[in-house]
Structure formats: C-alpha cells, structure tokens
C-alpha positions, -999 to 999 in steps of 0.1 A, spaced: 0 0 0 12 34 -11 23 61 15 -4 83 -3 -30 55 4 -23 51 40 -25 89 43 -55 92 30 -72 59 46 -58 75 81 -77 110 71 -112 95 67 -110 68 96 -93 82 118 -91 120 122 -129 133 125 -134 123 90 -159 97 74 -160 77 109 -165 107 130 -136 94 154 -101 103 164 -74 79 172 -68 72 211 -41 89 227 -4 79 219 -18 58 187 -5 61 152 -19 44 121 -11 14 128 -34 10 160 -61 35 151 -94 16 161 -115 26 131 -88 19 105 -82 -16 122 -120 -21 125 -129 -15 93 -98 -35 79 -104 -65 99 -144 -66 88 -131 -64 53 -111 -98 52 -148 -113 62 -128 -141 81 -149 -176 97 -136 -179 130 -141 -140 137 -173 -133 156 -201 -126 133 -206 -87 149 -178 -68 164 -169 -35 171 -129 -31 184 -127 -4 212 -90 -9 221 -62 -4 204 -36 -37 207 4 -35 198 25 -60 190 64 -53 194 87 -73 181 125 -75 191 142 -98 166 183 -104 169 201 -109 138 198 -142 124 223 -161 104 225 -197 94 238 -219 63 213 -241 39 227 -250 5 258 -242 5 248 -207 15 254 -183 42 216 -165 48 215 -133 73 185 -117 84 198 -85 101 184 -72 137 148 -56 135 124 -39 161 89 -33 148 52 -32 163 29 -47 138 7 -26 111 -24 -45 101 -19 -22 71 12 -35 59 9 -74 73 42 -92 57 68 -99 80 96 -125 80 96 -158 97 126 -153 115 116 -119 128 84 -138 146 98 -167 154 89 -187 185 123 -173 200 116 -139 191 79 -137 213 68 -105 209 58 -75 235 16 -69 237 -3 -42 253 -32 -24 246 -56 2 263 -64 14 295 -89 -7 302 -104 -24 331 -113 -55 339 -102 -94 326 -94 -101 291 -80 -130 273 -53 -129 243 -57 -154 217 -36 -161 185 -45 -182 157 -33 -192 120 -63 -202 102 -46 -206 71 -31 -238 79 -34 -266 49 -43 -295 65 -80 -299 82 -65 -322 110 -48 -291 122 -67 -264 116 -93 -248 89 -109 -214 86 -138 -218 112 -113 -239 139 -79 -223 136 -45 -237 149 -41 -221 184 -3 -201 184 -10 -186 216 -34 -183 249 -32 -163 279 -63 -162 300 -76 -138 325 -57 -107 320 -63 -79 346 -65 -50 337 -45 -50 307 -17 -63 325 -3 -90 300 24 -108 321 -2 -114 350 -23 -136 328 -21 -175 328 1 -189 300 -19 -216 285 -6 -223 253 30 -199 251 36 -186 216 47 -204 189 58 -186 157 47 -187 123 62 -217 104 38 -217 72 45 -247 56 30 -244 19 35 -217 -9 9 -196 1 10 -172 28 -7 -174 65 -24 -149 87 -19 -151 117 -45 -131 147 -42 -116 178 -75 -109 193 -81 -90 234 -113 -105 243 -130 -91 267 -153 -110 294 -167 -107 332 -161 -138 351 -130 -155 352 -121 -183 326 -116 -216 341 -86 -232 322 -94 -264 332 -126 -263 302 -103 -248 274 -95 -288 263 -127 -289 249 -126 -262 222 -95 -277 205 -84 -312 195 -77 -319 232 -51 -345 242 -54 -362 207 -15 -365 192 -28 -368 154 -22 -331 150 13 -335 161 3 -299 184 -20 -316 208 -42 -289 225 -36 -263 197 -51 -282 170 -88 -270 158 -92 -241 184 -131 -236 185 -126 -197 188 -167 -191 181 -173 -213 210 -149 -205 231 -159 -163 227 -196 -179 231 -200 -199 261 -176 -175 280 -194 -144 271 -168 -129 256 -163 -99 233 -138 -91 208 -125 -59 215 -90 -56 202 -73 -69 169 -40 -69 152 -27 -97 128 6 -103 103 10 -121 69 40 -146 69 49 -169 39 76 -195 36 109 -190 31 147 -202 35 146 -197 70 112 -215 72 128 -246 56 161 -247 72 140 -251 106 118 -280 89 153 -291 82 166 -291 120 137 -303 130 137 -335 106 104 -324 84 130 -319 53 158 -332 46 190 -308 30 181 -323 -4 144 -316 -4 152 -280 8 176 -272 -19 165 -291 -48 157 -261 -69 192 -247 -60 208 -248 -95 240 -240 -78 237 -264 -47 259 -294 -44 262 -324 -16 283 -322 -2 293 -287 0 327 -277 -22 354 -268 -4 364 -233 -26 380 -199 -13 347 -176 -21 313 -186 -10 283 -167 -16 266 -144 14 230 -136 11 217 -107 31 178 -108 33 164 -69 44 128 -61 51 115 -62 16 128 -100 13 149 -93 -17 183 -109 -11 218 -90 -24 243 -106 -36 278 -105 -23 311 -124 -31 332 -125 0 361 -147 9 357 -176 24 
C-alpha cells in the first residue's frame, strides 16, 4: 500500500473524517481503532465473531536479533529488527516472529479481565486447523486490567512456520469477558489431548465457542502475513520435516556435499525480502 494510500485511509477513519472518530491517545496508524476495525471486517474471516466493534487499540512489538545460518551451500542473514505490527502492511519474515523472538503486547487502558488469543487459520491441512477452527499459536487467559504478564500462560507462543506456498495470517485478538475463565474447560474447544495433530491442545481451536460460552467480546485486533521462506525450511530441516536435499533441490548452484572453494556466496535478506548478492572470501 502506497504512503499516499495510507494517508489518506488514516484521514477518513481516523481523524474526524468519514468515521466521526479520532485515534486514542499515543496511537498512530497502525493502532487506530476505526482503520483496524474496518480492515479487519473487510477480510470477512470464519472464526471471527459474526458482529464486532474493536474499542482498544492492541500493539505488538517485536524484538528480533540478527539471524544467520547456512542451507545450500549458502550463508543467509536476516539483520536485527524492532517493529510493532501494522495491520496495514501485514508481511513480515519468519525469523523476525519466530517462537524465540515472542513479541511484546499491550493495549488500552482498560479495566477489567481479558484473554489474548492467537490463531493461524490458514493452515493446509484440516486435521490441524481450517478457517472456522484455527490452529491455536498462543493463549493467555484472565488478564487484569490490561496487564499482559499477569495472565495464565496456557498455550505460550509459537511462531509462524507456514509450511506451503501460500501465505498465512496469523490473529491476535483481546477479548473481553466478566467472570474468570476456568482453564481447566479450554480442552474442549480444541483437538484436546489427541497426538494426530502433532500440536496436541492447539489443533482446531473452536474460537466461536470458546468467545460464546464465556461471554466474551472481541474488542481488540492486530494480525501479520508470513509466507515460507529459506529460514522457514532450514527449521523444517533441524527439525527433521526436510531433509537438506528436499530443501535445496531447486538450487541450480547447490551441491552435496558442499565444495570446499576460497569464495562462498553471502545472502543478506532486508525487510523487503529481496536478497543482495555478495562475493566474499571464504
């Protein structure tokens, strides 16, 4: 989206324009309520309550260290990056979100309990997750009053790892609720204890009936757009999911084992995901 575009979209929905509203204090355009609102009805998602209207505004900071590592033959390097989320302008890089790099949240001055959820309901396989039951990343219930660290860690967060070609949302939602959750019932909205999903209480989170039956309202909203990458693969690859030769067999240049020359190539991989090339000594 065009600097022009997000100009004018922060004009009409958030400074007395079209909407009629004004941002909350200390807010910028990426946590304005109405712009985030409005975005959010727009991508007409399943698992989303059917009516909402967001009240609070929800940041998500990331801290992400450098990141280097070798796959192919290659030496890939991510560099350092701190950033707070912008629904606007979703993409972000695997190994800036990755479950080592858990981000920072906070939102409104608001009292009362709330519950953060995050979700990737774009996974491909329906044993895992579909649009109406996402894959749970992340659960912390019974937040008081927007205090974040004092709410019970269910599920901690695990980091986007999109495993096919196409690219994965992934939510953060604040709902809001009166009584306390009891985390003893939250087995029953996902795939419970059952190890088919290989993520057993994560699997087919039944965010509808969980926001139902604990009267819940969705109240804050931010989300990111992650797609698979090098990095993505070279963890499947740790982890055993891929091997070295599945990962790199469209690497005209890769061989097995590596060669043993005095120049290798470095690949430095900035925020736009465009790698540049350069020829260092080895």
């Amino acid at each position: 989206m065009s600097n022009l575009l997000r100009l004018t979209l922060y004009t009409l929905l958030c400074v007395g324009g079209v909407a009629g509203q004004t941002c909350p204090d200390g807010s910028n355009i990426s946590t304005c309520i109405s712009n985030i609102n409005t975005a959010a009805h727009a991508l007409n998602r399943t698992f989303l309550p059917d009516s909402f209207n967001l009240t609070t505004y929800l940041n998500v900071t990331f801290n992400a260290p450098e990141e280097e590592f070798e796959v192919c033959c290659k030496t890939f390097t991510f560099p350092a990056k701190n950033f707070s989320l912008d629904p606007l302008n979703p993409d972000q890089k695997a190994a800036h979100t990755q479950s080592a790099n858990a981000p920072t949240l906070s939102y409104g001055s608001v009292s009362g309990k709330h519950t953060l959820v995050m979700v990737d309901p774009d996974v491909p396989s329906s044993t895992v997750g579909t649009l109406a039951k996402p894959l749970l990343h992340m659960l912390v219930l019974n937040i008081p009053d927007g205090n974040v660290p004092q709410g019970q860690i269910i599920a901690r967060y695990n980091g986007p790892m999109p495993p096919d070609a196409s690219p994965h949302y992934y939510f953060f939602m604040i709902l809001s609720h009166v009584a306390e959750v009891d985390n003893s019932t939250i087995p029953q909205y996902s795939n419970g204890g059952n190890l088919s999903c290989g993520v057993p209480g994560r699997c087919l989170f039944d965010v509808k009936k969980f926001i139902s039956d604990n009267s819940m309202s969705l109240v804050g909203l931010s989300w990111m757009r992650v797609s698979n990458d090098i990095f993505v693969n070279f963890k499947n690859m740790q982890s055993g999911r891929l091997t070295e030769a599945q990962v790199c067999a469209n690497e005209p240049t890769y061989q097995t084992p590596c060669p043993d020359c005095l120049w290798s190539q470095q690949h430095t991989l900035g925020e736009l995901g465009t790698a540049s090339t350069s020829v260092t000594l080895a």
